[in-house]
N, C-alpha and C positions, 0 to 999 in steps of 0.2 A: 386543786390548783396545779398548774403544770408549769415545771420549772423550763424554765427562758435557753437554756442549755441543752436541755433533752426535747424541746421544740425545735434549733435547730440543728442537732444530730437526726433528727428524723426526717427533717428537709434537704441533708446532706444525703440522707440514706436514700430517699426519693431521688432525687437528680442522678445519683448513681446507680442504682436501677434504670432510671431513664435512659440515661447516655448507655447505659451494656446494651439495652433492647436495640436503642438505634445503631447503634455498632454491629449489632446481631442485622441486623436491616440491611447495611451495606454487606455487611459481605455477602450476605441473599442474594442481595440483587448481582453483587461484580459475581458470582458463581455462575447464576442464570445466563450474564451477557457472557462468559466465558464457553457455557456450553452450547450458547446459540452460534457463535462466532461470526463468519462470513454469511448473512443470510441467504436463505435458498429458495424462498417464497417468500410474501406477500405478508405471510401470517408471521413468520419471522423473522420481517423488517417490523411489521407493527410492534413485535412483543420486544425486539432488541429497542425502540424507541421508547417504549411506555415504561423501559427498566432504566433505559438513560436517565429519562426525566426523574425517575422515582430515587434512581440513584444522585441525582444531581441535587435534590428537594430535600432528602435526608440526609445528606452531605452539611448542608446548609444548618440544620437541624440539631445534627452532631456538635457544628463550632456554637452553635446560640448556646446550647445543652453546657457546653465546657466554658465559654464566660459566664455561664450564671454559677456553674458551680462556684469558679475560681472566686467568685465574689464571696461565695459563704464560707472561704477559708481565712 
């Protein structure tokens, strides 16, 4: 039988894992558009766009990630 307590410490421990990875994600991506900077081609406007969005999508991901937690506190 699994006690009701140590079920949600383990769904605290999930979400906190989650939230580090996506945290680990941004700053991926703001490194990436840091060292692309001003683009110079074609291929690094594409790649500065596709890290916007990815950075913008994860962003997004991060705040759902920290209301769910704050709920399990």
């Amino acid at each position: 039988m699994v006690n009701p307590e140590s079920a949600v410490n383990e769904e605290r421990q999930r979400h906190r894992v989650r939230l580090a990875r996506l945290e680990a994600d941004i700053a991926y991506f703001q490194a990436r558009l840091e060292m692309i900077g001003e683009p110079s081609s074609t291929n690094q406007s594409a790649q500065r766009k596709v890290f916007k969005l990815l950075h913008k999508f994860t962003g997004t991901k991060v705040l759902q990630a920290k209301r769910e937690y704050s709920e399990l506190r």
